[in-house]
N, C-alpha and C positions, 0 to 999 in steps of 0.2 A: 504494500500500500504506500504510495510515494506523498501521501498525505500526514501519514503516519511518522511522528519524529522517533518514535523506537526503532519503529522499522526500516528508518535511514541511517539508523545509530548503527545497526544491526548490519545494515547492508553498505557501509562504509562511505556513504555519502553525503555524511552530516558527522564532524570529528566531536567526540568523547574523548574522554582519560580512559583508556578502556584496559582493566585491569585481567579481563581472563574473558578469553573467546574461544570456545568449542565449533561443532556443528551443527550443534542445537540452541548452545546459549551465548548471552554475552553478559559481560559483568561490568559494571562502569564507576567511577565516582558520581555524587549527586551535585551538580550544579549551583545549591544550595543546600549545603551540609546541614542537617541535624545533629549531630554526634560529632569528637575526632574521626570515627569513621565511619562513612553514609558510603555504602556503591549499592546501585540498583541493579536487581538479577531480572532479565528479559528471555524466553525463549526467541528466537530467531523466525517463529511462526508467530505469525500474527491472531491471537487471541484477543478479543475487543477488553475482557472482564471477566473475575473468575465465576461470576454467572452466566457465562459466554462459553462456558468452557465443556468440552462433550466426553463422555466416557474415554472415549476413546484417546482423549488429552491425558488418562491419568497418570503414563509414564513418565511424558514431558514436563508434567507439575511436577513430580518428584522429582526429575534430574534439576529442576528450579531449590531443592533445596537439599540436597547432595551436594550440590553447585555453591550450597549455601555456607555446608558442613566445612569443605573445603575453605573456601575461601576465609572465612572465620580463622582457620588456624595457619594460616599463609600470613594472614595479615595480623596475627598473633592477640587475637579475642576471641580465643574460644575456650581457655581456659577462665579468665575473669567473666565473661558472658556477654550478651548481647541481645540486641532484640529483634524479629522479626515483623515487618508490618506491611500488609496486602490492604490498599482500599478496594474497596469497590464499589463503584458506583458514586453519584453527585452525594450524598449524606454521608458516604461512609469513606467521602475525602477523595474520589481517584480525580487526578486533575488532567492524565494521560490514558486516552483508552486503550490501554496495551497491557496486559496484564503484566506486572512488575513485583519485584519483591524486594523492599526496604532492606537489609540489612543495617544497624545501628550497633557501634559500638565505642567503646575507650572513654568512658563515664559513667555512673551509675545513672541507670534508667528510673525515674519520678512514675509512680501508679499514682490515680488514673493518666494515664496516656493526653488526654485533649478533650 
């Protein structure tokens, strides 16, 4: 979708900090950090939202947080911790329709969330 800024992010046509690219995923810094470290996790297929998302996605979600496990301990927050976060949808904060996955880390995370 060349409408889609993931999907250019993805597709090399729009530069990121792009910290880990497979064949299925891409992992980025976030633009506007929340944490010492913010990279957003994107499958390389275009999924609008994870209510968008068909059975048959269910392998590609998990390598979204495989992807996740990883890179947590690459970037050495996966022993203090971190957080994950998926919006979806206008209320529940997605501001990009791309199904994405927050990772946040190197601070202690504040409950409630927002």
């Amino acid at each position: 979708m060349t409408d889609c800024i993931f999907c250019n992010i993805a597709g090399n046509t729009t530069p990121a900090d792009i910290v880990y690219s497979d064949t299925e995923v891409v992992a980025f810094t976030d633009i506007n950090p929340q944490a010492p470290t913010h990279v957003v996790i994107i499958p390389r297929k275009h999924i609008a939202s994870l209510s968008q998302a068909a059975p048959d996605d269910a392998t590609l979600l998990g390598k979204l947080l495989t992807t996740v496990q990883m890179l947590a301990g690459a970037l050495g927050i996966d022993e203090s911790g971190y957080r994950l976060v998926v919006n979806n949808g206008d209320d529940g904060g997605q501001t990009v329709p791309h199904i994405h996955v927050h990772l946040l880390g190197g601070r202690p995370m504040a409950w409630p969330p927002g």
